[in-house]
C-alpha positions as a Markdown table, in Angstrom:
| # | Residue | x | y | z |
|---|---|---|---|---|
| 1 | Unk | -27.6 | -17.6 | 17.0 |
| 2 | Unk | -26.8 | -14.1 | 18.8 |
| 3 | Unk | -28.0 | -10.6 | 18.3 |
| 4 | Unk | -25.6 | -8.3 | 17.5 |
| 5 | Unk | -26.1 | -4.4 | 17.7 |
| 6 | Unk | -23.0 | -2.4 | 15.4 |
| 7 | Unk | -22.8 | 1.1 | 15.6 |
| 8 | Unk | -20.6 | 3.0 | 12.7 |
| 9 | Unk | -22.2 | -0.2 | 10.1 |
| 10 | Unk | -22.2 | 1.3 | 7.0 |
| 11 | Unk | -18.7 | 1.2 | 6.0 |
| 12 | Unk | -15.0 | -0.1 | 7.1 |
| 13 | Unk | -14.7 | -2.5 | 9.7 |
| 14 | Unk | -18.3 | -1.9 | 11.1 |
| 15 | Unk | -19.3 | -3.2 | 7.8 |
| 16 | Unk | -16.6 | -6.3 | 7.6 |
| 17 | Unk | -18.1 | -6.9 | 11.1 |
| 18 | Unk | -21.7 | -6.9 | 10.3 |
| 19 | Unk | -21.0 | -9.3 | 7.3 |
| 20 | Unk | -19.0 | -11.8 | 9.3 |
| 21 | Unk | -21.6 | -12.0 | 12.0 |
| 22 | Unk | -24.2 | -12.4 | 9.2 |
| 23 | Unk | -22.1 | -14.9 | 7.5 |
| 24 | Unk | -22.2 | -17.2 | 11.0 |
| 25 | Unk | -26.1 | -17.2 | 11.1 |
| 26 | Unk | -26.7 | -14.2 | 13.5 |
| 27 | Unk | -28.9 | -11.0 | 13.1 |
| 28 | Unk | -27.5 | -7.6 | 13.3 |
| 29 | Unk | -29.1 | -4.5 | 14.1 |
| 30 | Unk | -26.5 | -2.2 | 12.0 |
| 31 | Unk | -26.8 | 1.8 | 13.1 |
| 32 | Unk | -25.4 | 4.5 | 11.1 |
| 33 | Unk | -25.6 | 8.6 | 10.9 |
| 34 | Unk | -27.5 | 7.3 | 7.5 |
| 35 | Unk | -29.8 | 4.0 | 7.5 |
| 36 | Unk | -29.8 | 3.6 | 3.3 |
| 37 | Unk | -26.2 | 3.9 | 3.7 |
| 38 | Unk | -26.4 | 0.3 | 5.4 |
| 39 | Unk | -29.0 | -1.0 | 2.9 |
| 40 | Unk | -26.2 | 0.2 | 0.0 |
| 41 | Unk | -23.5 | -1.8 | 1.9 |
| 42 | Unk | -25.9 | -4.9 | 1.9 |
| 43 | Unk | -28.1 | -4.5 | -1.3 |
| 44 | Unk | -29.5 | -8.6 | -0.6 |
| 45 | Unk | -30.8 | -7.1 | 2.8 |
| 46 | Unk | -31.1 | -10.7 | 4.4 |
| 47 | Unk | -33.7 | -11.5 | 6.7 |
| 48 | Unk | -31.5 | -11.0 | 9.5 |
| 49 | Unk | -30.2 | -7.4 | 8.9 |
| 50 | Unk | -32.0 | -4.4 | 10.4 |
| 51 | Unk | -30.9 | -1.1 | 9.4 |
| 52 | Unk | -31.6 | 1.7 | 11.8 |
| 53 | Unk | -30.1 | 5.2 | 11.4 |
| 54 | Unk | -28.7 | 6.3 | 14.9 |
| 55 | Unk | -26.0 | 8.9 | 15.3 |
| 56 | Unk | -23.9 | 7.9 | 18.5 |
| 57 | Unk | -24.2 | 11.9 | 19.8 |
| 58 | Unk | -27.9 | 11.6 | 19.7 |
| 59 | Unk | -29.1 | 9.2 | 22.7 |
| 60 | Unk | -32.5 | 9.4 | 21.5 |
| 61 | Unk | -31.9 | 8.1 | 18.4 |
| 62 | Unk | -29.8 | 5.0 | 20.1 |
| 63 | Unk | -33.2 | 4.3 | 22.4 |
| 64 | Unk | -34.9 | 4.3 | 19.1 |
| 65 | Unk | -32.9 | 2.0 | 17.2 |
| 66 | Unk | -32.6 | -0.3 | 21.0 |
| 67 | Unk | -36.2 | -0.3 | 20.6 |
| 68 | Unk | -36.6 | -1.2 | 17.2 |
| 69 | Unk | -33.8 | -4.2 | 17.7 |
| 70 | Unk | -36.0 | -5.5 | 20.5 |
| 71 | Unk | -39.2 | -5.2 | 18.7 |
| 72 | Unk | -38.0 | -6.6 | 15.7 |
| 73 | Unk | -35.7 | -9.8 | 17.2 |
| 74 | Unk | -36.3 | -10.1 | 21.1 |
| 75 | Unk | -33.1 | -9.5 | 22.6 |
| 76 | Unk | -29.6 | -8.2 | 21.7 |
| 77 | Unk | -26.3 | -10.7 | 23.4 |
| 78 | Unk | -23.4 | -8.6 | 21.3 |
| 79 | Unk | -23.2 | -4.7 | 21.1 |
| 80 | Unk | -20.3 | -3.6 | 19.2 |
| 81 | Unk | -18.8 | 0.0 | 20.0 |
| 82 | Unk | -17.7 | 0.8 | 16.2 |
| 83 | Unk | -18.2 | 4.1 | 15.5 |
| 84 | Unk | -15.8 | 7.1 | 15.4 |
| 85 | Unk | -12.7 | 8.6 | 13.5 |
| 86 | Unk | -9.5 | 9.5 | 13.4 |
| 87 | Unk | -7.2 | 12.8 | 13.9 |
| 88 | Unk | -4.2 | 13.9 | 12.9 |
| 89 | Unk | -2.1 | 17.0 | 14.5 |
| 90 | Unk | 0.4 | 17.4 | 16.9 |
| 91 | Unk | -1.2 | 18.1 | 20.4 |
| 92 | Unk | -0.7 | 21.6 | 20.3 |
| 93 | Unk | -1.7 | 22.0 | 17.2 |
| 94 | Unk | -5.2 | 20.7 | 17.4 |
| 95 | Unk | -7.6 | 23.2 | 18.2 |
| 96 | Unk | -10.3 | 22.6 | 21.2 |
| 97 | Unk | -12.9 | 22.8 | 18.3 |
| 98 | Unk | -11.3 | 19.5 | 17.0 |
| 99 | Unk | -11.0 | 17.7 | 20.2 |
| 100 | Unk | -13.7 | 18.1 | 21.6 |
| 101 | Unk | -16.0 | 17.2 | 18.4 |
| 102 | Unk | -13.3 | 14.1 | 18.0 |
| 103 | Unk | -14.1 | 12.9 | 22.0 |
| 104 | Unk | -18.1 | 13.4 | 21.5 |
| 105 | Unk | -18.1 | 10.6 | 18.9 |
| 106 | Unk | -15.5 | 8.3 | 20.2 |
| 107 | Unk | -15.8 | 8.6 | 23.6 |
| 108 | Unk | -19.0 | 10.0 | 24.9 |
| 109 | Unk | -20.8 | 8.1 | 21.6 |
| 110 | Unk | -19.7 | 4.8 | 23.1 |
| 111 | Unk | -20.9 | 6.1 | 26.4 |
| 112 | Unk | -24.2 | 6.7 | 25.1 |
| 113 | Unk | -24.2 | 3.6 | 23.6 |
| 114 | Unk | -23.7 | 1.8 | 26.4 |
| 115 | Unk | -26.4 | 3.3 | 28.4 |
| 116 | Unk | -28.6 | 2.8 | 25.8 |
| 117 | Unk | -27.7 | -1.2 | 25.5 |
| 118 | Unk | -26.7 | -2.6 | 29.2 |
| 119 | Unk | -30.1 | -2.3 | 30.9 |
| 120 | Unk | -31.0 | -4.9 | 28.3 |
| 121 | Unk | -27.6 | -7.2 | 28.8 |
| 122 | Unk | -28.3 | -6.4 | 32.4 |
| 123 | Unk | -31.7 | -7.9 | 32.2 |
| 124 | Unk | -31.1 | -10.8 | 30.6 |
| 125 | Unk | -28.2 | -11.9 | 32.9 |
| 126 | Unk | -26.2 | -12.0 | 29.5 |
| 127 | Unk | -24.1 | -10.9 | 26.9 |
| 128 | Unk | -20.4 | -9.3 | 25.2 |
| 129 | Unk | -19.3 | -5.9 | 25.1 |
| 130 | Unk | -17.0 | -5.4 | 22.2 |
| 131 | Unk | -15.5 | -1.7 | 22.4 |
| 132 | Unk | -13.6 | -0.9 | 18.9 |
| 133 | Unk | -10.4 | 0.6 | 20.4 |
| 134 | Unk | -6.6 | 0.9 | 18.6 |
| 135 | Unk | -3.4 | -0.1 | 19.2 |
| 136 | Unk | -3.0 | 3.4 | 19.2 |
| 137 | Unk | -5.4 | 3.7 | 22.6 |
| 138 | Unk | -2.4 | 1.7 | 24.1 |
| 139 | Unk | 0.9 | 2.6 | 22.6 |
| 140 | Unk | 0.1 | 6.1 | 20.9 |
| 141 | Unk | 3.0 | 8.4 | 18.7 |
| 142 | Unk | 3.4 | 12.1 | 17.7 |
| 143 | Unk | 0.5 | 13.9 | 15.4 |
| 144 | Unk | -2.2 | 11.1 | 16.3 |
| 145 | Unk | -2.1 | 12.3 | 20.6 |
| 146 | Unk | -6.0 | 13.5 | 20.8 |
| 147 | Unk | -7.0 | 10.8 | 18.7 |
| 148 | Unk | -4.6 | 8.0 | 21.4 |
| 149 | Unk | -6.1 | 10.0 | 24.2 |
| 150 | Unk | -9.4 | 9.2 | 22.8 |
| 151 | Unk | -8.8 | 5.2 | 22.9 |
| 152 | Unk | -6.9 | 5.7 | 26.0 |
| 153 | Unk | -10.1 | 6.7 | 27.5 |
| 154 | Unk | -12.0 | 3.7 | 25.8 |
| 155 | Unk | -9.6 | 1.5 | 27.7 |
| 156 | Unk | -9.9 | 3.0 | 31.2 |
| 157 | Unk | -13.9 | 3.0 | 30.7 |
| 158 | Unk | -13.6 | -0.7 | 28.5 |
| 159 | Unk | -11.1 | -1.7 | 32.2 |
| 160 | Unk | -13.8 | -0.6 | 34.9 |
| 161 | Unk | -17.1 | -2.1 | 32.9 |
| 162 | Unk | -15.1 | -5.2 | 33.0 |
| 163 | Unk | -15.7 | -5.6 | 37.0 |
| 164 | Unk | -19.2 | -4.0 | 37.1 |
| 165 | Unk | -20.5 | -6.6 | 34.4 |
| 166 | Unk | -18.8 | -10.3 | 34.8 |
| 167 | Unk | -20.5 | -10.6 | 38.0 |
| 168 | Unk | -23.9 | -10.0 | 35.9 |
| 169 | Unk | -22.8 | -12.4 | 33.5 |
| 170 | Unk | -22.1 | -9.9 | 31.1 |
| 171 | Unk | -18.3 | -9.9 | 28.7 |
| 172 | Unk | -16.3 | -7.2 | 28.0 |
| 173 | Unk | -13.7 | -6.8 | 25.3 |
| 174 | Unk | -11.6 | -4.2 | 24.0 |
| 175 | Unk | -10.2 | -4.8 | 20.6 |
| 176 | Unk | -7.0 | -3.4 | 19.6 |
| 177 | Unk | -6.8 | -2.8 | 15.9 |
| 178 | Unk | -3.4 | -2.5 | 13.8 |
| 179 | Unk | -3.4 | -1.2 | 10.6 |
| 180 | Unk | -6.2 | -2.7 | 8.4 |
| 181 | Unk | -7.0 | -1.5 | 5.1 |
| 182 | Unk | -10.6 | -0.1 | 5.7 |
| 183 | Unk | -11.1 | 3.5 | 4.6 |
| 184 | Unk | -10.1 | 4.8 | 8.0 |
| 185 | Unk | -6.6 | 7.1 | 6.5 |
| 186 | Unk | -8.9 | 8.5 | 3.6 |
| 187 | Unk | -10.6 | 11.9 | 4.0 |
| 188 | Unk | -13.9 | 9.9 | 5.2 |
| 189 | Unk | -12.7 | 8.7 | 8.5 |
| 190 | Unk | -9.4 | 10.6 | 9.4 |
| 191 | Unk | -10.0 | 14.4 | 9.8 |
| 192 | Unk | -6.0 | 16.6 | 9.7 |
| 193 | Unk | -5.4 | 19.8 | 11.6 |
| 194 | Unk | -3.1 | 22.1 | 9.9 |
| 195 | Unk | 0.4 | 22.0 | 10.4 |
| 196 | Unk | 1.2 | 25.2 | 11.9 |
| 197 | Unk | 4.0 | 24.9 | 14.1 |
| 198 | Unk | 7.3 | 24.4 | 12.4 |
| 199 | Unk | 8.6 | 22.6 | 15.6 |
| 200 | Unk | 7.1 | 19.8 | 15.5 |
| 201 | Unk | 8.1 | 19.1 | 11.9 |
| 202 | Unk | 10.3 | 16.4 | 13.2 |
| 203 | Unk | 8.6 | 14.8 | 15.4 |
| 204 | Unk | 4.7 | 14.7 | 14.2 |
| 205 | Unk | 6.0 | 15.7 | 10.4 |
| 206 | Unk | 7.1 | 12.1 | 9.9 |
| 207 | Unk | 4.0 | 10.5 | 11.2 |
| 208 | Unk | 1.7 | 13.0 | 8.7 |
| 209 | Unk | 3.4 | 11.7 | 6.2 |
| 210 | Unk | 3.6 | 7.6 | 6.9 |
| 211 | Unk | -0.4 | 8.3 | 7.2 |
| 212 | Unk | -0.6 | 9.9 | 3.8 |
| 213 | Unk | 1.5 | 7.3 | 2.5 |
| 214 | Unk | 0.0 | 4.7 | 3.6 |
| 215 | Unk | -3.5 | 4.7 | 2.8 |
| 216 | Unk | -4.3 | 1.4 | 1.2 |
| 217 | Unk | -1.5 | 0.1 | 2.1 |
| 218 | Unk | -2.1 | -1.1 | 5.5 |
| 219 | Unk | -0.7 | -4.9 | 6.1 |
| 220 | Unk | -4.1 | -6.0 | 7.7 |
| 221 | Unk | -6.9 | -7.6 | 6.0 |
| 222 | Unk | -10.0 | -5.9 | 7.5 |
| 223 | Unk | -12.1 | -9.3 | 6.5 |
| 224 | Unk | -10.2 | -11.4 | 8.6 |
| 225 | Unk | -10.6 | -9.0 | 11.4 |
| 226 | Unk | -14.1 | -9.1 | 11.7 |
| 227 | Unk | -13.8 | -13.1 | 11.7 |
| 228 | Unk | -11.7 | -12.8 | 14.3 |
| 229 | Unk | -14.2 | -10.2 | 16.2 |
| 230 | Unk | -17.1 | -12.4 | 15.8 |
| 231 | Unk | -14.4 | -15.7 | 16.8 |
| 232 | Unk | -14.1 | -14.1 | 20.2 |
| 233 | Unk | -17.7 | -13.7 | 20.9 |
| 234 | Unk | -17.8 | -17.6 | 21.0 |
| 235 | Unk | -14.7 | -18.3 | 23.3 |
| 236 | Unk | -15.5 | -19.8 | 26.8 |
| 237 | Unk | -13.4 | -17.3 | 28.6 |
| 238 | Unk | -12.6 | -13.9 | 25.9 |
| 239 | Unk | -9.9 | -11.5 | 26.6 |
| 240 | Unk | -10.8 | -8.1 | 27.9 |
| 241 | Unk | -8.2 | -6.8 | 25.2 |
| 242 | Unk | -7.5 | -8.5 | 21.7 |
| 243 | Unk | -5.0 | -6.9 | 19.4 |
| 244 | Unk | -5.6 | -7.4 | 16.2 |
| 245 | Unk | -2.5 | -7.4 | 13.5 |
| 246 | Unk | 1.4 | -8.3 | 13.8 |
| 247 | Unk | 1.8 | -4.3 | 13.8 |
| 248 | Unk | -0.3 | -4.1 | 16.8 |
| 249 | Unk | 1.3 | -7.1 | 18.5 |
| 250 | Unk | 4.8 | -5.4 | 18.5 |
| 251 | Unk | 3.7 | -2.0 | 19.9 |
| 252 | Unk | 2.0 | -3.5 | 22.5 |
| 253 | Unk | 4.9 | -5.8 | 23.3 |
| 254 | Unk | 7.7 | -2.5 | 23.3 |
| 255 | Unk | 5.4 | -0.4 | 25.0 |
| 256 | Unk | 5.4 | -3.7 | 27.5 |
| 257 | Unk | 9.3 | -4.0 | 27.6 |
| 258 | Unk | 9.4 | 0.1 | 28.0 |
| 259 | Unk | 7.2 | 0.6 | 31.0 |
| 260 | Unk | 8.9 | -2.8 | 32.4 |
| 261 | Unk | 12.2 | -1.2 | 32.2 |
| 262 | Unk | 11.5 | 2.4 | 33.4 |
| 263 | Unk | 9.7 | 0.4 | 36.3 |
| 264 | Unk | 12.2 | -1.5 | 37.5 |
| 265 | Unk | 15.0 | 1.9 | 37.1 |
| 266 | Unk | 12.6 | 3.5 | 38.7 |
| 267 | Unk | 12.1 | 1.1 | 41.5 |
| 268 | Unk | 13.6 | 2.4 | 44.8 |
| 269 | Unk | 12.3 | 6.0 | 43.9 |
| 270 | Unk | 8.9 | 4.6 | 44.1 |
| 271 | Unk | 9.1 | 2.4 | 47.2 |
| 272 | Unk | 10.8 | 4.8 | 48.8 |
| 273 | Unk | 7.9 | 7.0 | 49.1 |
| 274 | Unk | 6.2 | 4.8 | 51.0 |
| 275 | Unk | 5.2 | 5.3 | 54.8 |
């Protein structure tokens, strides 16, 4: 039986997650902006659920709910990196406003999550980092750019933690969502800049509107997802990535096959900068 720390628990996958790990027997210290938000997602409140409102920009607030975790169960051996949102707009579209506000949640949230979390893991000699990441922070597409660059980042920091911690003992995954049908296209967890530049109709237009579209519609289920989240956390050796969805399987795969081909094209231009 694990301790599991979610941030963004109240709703969507962080929710589905929180469940599942219940469901197996462990106890979850859920965090959310709102604490009775977690309480309404879970009105049984079992005995191993602690909700604990912490807002991912407000470190204080993490140390706090850290603290209360620890008093309250001992330890903590899984610290899921849920929270954030999405954002739709062609790069030059979205204003520095939006990106910046969009990269304090989902980047620099997960940073100060982490630093609130590892000198625990750290301690304890133990543990499994599981950073909430897309498809899209691998294999991104016009109008969701800001938002890729955003998971992009989670990769590159999710890459390096990787050989900091396994020498301390300590797991790191980055999961690589699909399209599930959470709430994540509704107003609620995907914020749209407006379309002002008749330009990119073409190229970012299309994309607005498969989001639009598709809310609801998304071919994963979000229930098996968090099974499959809290499978990995009991594999003898997990994956530092784990996409999640046949949708996610075949971007990675042609973004794969692309940067293979370009590489190889590309070839003697590259070697032949060498001294």
């Amino acid at each position: 039986m694990s301790v599991w720390l979610v941030t963004g628990a109240s709703r969507g996958l962080g929710a589905e997650i929180t469940r599942a790990a219940l469901e197996r027997g462990h106890r979850v210290i859920a965090t959310a902006r709102d604490a009775a938000a977690v309480l309404e997602a879970y009105p049984q409140q079992p005995d191993g659920l602690l909700a604990v409102q912490a807002d991912v920009t407000e470190p204080a607030q993490l140390a706090d709910a850290v603290a209360a975790g620890l008093a309250r169960f001992g330890r903590i051996d899984v610290v899921v990196n849920n929270a954030g949102y999405g954002l739709v707009g062609a790069v030059e579209e979205t204003s520095d406003e939006a990106a910046r506000a969009l990269f304090d949640v989902n980047v620099f949230g997960v940073l100060n999550t982490l630093r609130a979390t590892l000198p625990t893991l750290r301690a304890q000699r133990s543990g499994h980092v599981l950073t909430i990441g897309s498809v899209g922070g691998f294999a991104t597409a016009p109008a969701v750019g800001v938002y890729g660059a955003s998971k992009f980042a989670l990769e590159g920091i999710s890459e390096a933690l990787h050989g900091e911690l396994a020498p301390l003992g300590v797991r790191v995954t980055i999961v690589e969502p699909g399209g599930f049908r959470t709430d994540f296209l509704s107003g609620s967890s995907l914020r749209t800049e407006p379309a002002t530049i008749t330009d990119y109709t073409a190229g970012a237009g299309a994309v607005r509107e498969a989001l639009a579209r598709n809310d609801g519609r998304q071919p994963g289920d979000p229930v098996k997802a968090a099974h499959a989240i809290v499978d990995v956390t009991e594999a003898a050796e997990p994956p530092l990535r784990l996409q999640l969805g046949a949708d996610a399987v075949d971007r990675v795969e042609a973004k794969l096959d692309l940067v293979r081909r370009e590489l190889d094209q590309w070839r003697p231009v590259a070697l032949a900068t060498s001294v």
